[in-house]
PDB file of N, CA, C and O in Angstrom:
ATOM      1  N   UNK A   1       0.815  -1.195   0.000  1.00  0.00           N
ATOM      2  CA  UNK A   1       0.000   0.000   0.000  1.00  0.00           C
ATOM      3  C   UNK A   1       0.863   1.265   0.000  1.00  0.00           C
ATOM      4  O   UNK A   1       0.436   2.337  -0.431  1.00  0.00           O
ATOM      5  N   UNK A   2       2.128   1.096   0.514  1.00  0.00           N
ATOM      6  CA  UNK A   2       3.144   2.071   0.703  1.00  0.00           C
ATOM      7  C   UNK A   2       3.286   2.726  -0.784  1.00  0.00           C
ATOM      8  O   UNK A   2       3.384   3.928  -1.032  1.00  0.00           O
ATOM      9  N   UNK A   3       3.274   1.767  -1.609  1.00  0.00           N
ATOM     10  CA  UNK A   3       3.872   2.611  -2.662  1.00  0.00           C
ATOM     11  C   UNK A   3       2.314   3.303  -3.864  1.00  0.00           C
ATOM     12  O   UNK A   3       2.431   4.166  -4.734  1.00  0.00           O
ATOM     13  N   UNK A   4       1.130   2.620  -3.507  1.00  0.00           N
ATOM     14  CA  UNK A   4       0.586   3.150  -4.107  1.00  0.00           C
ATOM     15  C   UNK A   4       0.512   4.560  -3.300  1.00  0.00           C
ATOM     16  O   UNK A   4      -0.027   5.524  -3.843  1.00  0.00           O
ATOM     17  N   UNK A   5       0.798   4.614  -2.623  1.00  0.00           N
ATOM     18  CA  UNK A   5       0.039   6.130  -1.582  1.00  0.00           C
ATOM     19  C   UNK A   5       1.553   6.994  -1.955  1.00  0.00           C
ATOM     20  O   UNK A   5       1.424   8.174  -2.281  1.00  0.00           O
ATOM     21  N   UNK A   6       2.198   6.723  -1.931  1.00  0.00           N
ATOM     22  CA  UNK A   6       3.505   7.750  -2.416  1.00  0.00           C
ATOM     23  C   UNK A   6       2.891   8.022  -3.760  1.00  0.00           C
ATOM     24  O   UNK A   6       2.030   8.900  -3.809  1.00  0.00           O
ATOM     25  N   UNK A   7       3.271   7.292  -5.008  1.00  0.00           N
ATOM     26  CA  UNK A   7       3.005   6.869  -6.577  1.00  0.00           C
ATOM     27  C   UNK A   7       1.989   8.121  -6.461  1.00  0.00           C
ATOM     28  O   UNK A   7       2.447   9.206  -6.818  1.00  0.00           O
ATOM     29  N   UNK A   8       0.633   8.077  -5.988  1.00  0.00           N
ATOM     30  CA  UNK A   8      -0.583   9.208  -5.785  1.00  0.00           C
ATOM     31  C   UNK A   8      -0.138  10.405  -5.588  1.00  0.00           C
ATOM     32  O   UNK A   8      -0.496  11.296  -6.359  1.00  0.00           O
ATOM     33  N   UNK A   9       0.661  10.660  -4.608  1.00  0.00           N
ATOM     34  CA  UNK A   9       0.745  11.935  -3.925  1.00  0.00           C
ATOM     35  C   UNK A   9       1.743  12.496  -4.843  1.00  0.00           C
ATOM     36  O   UNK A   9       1.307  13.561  -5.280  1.00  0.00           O
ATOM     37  N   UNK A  10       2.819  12.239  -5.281  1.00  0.00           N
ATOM     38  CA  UNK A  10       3.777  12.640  -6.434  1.00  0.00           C
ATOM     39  C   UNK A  10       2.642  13.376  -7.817  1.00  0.00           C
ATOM     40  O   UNK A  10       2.493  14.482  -8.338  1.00  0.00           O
ATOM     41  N   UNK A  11       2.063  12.049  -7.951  1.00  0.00           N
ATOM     42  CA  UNK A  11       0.337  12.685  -9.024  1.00  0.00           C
ATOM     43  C   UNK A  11      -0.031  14.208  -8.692  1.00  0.00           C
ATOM     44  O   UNK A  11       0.137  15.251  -9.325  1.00  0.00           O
ATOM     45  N   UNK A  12      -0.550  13.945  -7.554  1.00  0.00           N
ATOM     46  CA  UNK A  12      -1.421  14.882  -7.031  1.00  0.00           C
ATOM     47  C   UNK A  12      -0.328  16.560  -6.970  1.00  0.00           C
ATOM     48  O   UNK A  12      -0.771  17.631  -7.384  1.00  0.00           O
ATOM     49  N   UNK A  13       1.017  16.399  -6.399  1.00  0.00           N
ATOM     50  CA  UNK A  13       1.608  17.414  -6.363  1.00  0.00           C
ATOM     51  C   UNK A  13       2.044  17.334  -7.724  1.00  0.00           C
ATOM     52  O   UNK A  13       3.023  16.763  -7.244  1.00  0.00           O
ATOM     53  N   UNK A  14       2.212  17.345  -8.631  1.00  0.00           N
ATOM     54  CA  UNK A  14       2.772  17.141  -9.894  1.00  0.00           C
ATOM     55  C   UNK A  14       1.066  17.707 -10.855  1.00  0.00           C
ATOM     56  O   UNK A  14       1.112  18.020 -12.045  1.00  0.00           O
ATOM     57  N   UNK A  15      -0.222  17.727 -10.071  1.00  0.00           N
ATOM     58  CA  UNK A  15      -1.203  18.056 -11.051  1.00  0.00           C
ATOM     59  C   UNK A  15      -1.497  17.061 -11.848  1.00  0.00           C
ATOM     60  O   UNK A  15      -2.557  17.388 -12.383  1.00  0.00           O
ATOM     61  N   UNK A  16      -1.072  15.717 -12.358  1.00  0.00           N
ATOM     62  CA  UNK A  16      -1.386  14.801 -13.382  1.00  0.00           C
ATOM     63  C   UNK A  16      -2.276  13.616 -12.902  1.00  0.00           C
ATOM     64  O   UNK A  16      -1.880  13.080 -11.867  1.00  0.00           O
ATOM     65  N   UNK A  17      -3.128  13.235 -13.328  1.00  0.00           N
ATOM     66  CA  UNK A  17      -4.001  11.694 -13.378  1.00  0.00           C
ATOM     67  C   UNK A  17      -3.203  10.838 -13.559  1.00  0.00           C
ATOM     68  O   UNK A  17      -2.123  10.903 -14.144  1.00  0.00           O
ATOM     69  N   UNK A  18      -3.870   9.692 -12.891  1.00  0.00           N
ATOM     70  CA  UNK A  18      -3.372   8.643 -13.330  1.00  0.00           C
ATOM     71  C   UNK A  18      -3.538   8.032 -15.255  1.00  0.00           C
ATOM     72  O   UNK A  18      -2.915   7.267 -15.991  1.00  0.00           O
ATOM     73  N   UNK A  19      -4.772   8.942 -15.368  1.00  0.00           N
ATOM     74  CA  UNK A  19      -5.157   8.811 -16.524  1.00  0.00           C
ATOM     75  C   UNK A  19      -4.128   9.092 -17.600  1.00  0.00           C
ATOM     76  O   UNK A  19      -3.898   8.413 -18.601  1.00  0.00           O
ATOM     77  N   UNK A  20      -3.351  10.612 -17.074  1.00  0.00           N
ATOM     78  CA  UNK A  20      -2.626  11.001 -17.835  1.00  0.00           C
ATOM     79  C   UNK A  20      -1.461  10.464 -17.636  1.00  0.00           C
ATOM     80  O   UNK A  20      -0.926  10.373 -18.741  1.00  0.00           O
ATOM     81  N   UNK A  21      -0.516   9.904 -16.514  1.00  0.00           N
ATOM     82  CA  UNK A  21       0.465   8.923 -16.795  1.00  0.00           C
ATOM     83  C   UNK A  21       0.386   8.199 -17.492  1.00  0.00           C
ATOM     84  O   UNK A  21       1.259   7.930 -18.317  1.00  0.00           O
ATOM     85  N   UNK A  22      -1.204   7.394 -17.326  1.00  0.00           N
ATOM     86  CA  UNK A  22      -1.073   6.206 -18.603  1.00  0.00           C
ATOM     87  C   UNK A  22      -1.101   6.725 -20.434  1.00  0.00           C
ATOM     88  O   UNK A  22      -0.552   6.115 -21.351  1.00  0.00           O
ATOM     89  N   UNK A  23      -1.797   7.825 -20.526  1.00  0.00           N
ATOM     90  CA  UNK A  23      -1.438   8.409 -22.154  1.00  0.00           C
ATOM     91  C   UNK A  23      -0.339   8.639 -22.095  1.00  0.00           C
ATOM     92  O   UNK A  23       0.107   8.263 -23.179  1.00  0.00           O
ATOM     93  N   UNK A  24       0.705   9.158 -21.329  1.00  0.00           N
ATOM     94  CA  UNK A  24       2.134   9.458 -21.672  1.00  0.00           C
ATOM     95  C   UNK A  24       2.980   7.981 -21.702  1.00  0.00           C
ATOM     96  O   UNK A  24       3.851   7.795 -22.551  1.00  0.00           O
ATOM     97  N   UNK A  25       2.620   6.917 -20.654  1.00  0.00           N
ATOM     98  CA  UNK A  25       3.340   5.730 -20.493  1.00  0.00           C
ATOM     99  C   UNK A  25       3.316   5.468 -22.436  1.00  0.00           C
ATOM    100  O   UNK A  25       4.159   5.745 -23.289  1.00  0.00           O
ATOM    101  N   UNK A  26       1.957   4.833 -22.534  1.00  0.00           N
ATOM    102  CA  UNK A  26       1.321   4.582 -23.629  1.00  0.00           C
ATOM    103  C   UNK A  26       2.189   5.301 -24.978  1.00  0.00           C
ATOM    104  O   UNK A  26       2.269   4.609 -25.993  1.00  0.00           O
ATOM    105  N   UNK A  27       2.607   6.194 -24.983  1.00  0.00           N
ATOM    106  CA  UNK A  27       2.774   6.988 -26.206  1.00  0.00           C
ATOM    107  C   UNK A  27       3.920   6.302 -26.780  1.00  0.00           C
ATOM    108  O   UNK A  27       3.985   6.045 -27.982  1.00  0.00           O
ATOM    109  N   UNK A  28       5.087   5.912 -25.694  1.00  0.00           N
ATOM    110  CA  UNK A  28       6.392   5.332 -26.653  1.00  0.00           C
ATOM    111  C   UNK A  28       6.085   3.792 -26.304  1.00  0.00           C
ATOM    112  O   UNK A  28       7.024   3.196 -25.775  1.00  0.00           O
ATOM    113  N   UNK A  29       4.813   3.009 -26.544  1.00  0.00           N
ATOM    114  CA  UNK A  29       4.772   1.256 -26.378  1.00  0.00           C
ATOM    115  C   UNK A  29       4.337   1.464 -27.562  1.00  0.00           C
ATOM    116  O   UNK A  29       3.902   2.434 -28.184  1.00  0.00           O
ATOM    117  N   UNK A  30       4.584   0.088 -27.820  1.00  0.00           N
ATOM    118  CA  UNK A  30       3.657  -0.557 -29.420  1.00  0.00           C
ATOM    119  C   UNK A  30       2.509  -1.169 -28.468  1.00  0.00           C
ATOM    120  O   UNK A  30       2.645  -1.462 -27.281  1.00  0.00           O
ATOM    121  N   UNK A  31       0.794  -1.356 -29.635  1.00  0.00           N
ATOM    122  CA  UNK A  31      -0.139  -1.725 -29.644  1.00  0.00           C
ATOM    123  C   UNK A  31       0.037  -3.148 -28.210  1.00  0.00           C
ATOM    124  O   UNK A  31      -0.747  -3.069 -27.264  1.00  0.00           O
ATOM    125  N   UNK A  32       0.925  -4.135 -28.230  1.00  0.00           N
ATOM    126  CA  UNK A  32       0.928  -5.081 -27.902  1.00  0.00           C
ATOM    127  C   UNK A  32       1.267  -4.983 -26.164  1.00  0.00           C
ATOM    128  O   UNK A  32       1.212  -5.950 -25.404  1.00  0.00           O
ATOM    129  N   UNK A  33       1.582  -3.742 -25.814  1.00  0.00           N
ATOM    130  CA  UNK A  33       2.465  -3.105 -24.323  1.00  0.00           C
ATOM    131  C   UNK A  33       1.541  -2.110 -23.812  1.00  0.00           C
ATOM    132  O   UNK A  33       1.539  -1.716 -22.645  1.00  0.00           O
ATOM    133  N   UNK A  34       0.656  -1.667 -24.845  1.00  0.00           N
ATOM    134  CA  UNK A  34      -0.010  -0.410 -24.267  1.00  0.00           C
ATOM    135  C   UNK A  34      -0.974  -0.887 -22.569  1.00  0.00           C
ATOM    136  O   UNK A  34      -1.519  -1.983 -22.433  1.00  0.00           O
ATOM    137  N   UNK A  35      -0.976  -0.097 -21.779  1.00  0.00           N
ATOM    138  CA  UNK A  35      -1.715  -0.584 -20.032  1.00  0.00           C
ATOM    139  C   UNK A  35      -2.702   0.469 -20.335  1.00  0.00           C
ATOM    140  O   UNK A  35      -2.638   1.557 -20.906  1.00  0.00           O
ATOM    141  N   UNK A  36      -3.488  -0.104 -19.855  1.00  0.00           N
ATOM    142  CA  UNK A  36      -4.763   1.041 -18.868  1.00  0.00           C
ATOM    143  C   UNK A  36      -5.025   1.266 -17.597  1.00  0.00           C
ATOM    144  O   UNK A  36      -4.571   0.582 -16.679  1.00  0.00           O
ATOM    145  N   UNK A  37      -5.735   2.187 -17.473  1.00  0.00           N
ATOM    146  CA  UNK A  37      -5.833   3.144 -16.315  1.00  0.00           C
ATOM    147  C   UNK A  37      -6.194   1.793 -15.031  1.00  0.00           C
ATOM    148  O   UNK A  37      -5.746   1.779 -13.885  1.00  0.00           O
ATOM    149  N   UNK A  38      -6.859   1.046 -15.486  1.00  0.00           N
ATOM    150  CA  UNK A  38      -7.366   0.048 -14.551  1.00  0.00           C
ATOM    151  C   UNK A  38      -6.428  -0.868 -14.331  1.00  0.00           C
ATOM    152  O   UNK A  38      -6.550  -1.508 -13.286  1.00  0.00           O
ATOM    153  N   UNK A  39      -5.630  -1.083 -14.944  1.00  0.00           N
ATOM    154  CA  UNK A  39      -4.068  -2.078 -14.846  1.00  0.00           C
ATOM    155  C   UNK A  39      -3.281  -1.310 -14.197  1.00  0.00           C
ATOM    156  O   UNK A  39      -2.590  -2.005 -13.452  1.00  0.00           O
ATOM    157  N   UNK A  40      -2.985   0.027 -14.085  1.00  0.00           N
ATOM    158  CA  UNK A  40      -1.947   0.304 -13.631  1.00  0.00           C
ATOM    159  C   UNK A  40      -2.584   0.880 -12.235  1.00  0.00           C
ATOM    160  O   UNK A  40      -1.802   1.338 -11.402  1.00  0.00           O
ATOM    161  N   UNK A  41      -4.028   0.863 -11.961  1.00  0.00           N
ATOM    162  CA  UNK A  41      -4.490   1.254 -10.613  1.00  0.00           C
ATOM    163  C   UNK A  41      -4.106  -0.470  -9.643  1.00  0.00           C
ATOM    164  O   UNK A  41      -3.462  -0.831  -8.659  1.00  0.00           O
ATOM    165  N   UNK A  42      -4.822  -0.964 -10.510  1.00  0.00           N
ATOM    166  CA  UNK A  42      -4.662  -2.068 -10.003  1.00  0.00           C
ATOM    167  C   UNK A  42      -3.460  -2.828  -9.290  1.00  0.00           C
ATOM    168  O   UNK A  42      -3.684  -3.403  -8.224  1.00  0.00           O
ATOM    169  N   UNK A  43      -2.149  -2.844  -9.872  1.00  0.00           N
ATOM    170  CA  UNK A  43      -1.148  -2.967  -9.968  1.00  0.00           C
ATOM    171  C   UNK A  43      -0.628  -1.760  -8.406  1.00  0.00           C
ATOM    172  O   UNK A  43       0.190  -1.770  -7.486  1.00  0.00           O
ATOM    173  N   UNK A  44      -1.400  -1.137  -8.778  1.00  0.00           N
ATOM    174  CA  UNK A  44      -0.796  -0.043  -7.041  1.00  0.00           C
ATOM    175  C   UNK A  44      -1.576  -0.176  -6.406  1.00  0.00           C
ATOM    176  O   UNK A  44      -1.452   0.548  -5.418  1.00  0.00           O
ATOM    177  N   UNK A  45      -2.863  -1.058  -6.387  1.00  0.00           N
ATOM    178  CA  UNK A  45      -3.795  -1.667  -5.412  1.00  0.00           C
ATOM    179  C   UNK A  45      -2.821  -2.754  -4.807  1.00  0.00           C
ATOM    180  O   UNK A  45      -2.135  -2.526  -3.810  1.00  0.00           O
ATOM    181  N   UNK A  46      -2.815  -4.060  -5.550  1.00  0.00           N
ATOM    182  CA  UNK A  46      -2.120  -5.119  -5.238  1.00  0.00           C
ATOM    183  C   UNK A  46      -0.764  -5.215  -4.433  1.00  0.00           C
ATOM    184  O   UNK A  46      -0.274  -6.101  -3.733  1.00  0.00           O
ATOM    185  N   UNK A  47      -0.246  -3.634  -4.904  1.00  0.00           N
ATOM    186  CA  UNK A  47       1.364  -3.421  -4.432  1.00  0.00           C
ATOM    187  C   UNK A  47       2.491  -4.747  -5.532  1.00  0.00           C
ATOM    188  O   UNK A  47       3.422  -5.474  -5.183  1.00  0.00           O
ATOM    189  N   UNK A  48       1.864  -4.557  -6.793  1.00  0.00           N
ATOM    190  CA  UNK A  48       2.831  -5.327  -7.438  1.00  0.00           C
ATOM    191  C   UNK A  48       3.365  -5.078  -9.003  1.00  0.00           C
ATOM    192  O   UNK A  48       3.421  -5.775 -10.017  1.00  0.00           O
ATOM    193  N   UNK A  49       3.817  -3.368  -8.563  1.00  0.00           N
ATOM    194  CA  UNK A  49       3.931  -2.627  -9.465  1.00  0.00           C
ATOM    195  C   UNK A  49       5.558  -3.207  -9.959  1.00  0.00           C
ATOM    196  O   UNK A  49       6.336  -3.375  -9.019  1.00  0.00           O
ATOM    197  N   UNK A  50       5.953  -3.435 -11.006  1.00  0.00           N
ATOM    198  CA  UNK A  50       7.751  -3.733 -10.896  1.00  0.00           C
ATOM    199  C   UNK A  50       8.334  -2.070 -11.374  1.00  0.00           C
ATOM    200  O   UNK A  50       7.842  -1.040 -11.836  1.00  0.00           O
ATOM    201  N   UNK A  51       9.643  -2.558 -10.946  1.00  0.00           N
ATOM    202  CA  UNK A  51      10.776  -1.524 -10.604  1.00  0.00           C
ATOM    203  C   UNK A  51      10.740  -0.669 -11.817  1.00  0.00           C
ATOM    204  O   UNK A  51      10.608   0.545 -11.659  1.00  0.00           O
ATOM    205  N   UNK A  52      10.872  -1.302 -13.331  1.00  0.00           N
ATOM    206  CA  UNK A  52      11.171  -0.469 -14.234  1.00  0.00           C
ATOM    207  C   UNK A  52       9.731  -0.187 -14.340  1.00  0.00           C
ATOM    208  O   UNK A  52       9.774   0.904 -14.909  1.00  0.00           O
ATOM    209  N   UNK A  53       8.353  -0.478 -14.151  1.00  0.00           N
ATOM    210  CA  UNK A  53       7.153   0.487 -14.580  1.00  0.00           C
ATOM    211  C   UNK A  53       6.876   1.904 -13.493  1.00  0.00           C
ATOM    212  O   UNK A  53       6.151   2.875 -13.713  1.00  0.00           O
ATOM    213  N   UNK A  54       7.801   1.589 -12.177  1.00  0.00           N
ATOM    214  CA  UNK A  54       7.798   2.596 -11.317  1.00  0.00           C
ATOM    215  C   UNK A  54       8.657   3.773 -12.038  1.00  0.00           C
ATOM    216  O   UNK A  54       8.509   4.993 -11.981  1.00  0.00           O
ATOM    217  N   UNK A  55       9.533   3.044 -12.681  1.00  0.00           N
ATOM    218  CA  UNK A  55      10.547   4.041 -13.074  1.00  0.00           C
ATOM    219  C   UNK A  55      10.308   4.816 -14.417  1.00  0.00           C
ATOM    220  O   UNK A  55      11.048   5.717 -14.811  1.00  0.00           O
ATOM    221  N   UNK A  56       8.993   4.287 -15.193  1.00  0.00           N
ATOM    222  CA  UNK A  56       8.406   4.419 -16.191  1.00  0.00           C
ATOM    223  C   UNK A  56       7.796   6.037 -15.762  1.00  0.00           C
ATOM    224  O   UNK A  56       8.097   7.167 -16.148  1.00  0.00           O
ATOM    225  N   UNK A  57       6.874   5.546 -14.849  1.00  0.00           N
ATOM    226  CA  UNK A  57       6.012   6.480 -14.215  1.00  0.00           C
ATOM    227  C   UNK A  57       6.620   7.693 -13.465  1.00  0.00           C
ATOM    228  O   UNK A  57       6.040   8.779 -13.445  1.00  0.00           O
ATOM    229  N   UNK A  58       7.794   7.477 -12.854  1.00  0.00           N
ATOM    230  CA  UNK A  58       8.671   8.891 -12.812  1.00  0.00           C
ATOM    231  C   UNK A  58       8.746   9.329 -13.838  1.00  0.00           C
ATOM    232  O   UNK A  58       8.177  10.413 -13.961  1.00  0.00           O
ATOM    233  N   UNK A  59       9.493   8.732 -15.157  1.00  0.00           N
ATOM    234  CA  UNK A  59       9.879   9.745 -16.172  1.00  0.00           C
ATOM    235  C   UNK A  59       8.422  10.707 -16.638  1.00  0.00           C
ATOM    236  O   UNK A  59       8.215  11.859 -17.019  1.00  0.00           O
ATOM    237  N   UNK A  60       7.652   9.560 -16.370  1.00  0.00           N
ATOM    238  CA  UNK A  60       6.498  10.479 -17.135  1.00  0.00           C
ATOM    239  C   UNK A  60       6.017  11.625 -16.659  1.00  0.00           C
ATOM    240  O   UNK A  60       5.367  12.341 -17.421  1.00  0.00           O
ATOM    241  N   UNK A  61       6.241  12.020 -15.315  1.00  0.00           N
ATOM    242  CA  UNK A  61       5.885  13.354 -14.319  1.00  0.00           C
ATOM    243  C   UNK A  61       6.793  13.986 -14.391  1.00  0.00           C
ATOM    244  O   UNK A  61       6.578  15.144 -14.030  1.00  0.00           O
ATOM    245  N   UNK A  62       8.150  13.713 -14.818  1.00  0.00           N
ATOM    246  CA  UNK A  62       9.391  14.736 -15.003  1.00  0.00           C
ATOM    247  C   UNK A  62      10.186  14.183 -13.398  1.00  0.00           C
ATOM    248  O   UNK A  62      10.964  14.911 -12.782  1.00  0.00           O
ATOM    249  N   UNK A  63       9.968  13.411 -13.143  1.00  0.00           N
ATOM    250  CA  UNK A  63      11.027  12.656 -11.469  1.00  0.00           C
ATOM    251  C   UNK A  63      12.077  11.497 -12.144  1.00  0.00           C
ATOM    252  O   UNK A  63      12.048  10.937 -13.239  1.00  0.00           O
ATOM    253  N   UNK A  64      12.983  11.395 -11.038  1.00  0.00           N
ATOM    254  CA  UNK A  64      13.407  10.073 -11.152  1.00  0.00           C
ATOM    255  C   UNK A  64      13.822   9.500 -10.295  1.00  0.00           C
ATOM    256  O   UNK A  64      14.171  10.347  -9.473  1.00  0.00           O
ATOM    257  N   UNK A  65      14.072   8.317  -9.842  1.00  0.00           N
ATOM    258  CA  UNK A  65      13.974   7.163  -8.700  1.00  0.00           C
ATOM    259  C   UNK A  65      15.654   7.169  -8.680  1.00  0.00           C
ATOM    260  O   UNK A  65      16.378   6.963  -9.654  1.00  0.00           O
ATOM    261  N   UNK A  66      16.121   7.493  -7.157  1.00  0.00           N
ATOM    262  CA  UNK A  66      17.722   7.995  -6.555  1.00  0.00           C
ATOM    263  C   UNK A  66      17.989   6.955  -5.587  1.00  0.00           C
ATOM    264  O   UNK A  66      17.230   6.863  -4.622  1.00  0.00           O
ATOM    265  N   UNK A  67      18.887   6.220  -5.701  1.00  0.00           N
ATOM    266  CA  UNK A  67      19.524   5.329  -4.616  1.00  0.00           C
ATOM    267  C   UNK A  67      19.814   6.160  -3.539  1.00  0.00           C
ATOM    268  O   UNK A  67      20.565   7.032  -3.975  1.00  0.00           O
ATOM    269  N   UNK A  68      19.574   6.359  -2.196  1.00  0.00           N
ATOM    270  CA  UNK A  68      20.334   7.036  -1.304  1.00  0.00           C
ATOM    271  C   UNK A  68      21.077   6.128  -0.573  1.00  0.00           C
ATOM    272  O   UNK A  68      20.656   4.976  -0.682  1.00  0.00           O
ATOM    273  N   UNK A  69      22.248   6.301   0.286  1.00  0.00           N
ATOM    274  CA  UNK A  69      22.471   5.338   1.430  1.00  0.00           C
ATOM    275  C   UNK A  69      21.934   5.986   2.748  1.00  0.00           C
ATOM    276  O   UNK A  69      21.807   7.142   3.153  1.00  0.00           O
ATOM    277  N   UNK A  70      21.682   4.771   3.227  1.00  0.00           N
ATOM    278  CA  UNK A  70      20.772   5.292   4.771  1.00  0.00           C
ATOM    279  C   UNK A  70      21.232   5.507   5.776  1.00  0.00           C
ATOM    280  O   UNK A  70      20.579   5.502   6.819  1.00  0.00           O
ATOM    281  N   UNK A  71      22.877   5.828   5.680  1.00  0.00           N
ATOM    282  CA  UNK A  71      23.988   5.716   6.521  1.00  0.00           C
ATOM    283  C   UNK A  71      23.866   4.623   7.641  1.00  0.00           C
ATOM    284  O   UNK A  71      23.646   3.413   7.576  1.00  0.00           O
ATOM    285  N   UNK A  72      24.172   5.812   9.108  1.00  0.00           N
ATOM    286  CA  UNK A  72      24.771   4.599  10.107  1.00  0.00           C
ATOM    287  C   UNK A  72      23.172   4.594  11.108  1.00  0.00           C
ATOM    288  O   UNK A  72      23.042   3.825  12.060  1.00  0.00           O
TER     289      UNK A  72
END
């Protein structure tokens, strides 16, 4: 649930739908890759979004996903 509730709030401060992540995801897939709005809700329902579609979904808001170390 952690990550759908981050994934949202990035949305929400960023101004964009989920709707509209998915037309931007959508724009560079072929016919056979394209997701919908209900797949990719879903997918942050379940909490079983993978790494590179998270990382998909940054580019598409203008973010990107930073290794930090968590020190000591």
């Amino acid at each position: 649930m952690y990550i759908k509730n981050e994934i949202k709030s990035y949305l929400a401060a960023a101004g964009i739908t989920l709707t509209d992540v998915v037309e931007k995801l959508n724009e560079s897939l072929p016919d056979d890759k394209k997701t919908s709005v209900q797949n990719l809700s879903n997918k942050l329902s379940r909490g079983s979004l993978r790494y590179d579609e998270a990382h998909q979904i940054a580019e598409a808001i203008g973010k990107k996903i930073v290794w930090v170390d968590k020190g000591e």
